[in-house]
C-alpha positions in Angstrom: -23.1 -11.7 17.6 -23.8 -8.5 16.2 -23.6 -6.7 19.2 -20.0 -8.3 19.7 -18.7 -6.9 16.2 -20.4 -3.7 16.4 -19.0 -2.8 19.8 -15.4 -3.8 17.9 -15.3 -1.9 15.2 -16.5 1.4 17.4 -12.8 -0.1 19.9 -11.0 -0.4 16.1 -11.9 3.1 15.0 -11.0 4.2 18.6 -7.3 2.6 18.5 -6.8 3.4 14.6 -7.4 6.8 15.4 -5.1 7.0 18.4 -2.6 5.4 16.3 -3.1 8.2 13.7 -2.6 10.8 16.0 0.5 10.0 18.0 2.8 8.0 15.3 3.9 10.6 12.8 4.8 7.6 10.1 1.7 5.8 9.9 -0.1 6.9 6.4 -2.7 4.5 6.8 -3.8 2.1 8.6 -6.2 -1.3 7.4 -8.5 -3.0 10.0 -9.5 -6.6 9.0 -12.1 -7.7 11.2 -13.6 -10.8 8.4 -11.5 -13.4 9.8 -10.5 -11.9 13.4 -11.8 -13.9 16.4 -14.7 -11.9 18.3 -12.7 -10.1 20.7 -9.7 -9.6 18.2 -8.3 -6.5 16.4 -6.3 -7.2 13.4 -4.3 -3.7 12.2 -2.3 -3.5 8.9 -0.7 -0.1 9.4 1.5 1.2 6.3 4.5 3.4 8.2 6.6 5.5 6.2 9.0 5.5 8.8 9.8 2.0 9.5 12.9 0.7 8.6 13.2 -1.5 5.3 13.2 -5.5 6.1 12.6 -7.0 3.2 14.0 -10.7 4.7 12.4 -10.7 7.9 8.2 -12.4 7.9 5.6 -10.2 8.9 4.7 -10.7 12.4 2.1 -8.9 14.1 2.8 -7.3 17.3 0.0 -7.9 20.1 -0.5 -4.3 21.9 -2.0 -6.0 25.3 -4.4 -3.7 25.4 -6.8 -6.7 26.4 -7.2 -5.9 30.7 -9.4 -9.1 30.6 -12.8 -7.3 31.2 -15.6 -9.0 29.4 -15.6 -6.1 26.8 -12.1 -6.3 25.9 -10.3 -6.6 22.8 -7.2 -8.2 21.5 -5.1 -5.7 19.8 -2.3 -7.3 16.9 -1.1 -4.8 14.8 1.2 -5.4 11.5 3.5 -2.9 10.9 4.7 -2.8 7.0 6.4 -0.1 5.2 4.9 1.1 1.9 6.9 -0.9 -0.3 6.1 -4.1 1.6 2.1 -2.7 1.5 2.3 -2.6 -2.4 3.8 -6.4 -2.2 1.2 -7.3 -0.1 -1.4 -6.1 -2.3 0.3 -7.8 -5.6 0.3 -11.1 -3.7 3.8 -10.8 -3.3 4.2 -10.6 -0.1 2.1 -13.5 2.0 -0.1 -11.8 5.3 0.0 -13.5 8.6 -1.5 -17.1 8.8 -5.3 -16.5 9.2 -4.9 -12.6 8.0 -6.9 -11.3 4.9 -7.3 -8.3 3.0 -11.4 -9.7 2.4 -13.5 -7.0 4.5 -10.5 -4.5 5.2 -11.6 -1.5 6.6 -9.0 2.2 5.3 -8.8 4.4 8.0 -6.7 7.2 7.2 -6.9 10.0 9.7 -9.4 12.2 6.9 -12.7 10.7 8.0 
């Protein structure tokens, strides 16, 4: 449904650059819309100010922005720190079941 993922990415840009603006620690953040369901959001943001938790799994954190209008989306958003975000991109470090890295999207603030 093109209409569907066109419509999301607009929402995705919208929240990435929200996020941007108003969390001082968030360098970058990764949207992965290739495996997301339709009315999903899938955020890797890399935060330089989290704290390190190198033993806990990555969970994703769902942002309820979904107000269950027919043009809502499903916000999840997994915060790493850099350290973890260089693991993750070695293959070190596993993603979420049903995450990927295929498709990502950088927003950084600079576009």
């Amino acid at each position: 449904m093109p209409g569907i993922q066109s419509d999301r990415d607009e929402m995705a840009r919208s929240y990435a650059d929200r996020h941007l603006r108003t969390d001082a620690g968030i360098r970058s953040i990764y949207y992965l819309p290739s495996q997301a369901a339709d009315r999903e959001i899938q955020f890797i943001e890399i935060n330089e100010l989290l704290a390190t938790r190198d033993k806990d799994p990555l969970e994703p954190i769902d942002f309820d922005v979904n107000v269950g209008a027919e043009s809502s989306y499903s916000l999840f958003v997994l915060d790493v720190t850099p350290s973890q975000w260089e693991k993750i991109q070695a293959n070190e470090l596993p993603l979420p079941d049903g995450w990927t890295l295929d498709g990502a999207i950088h927003f950084t603030g600079e576009e």
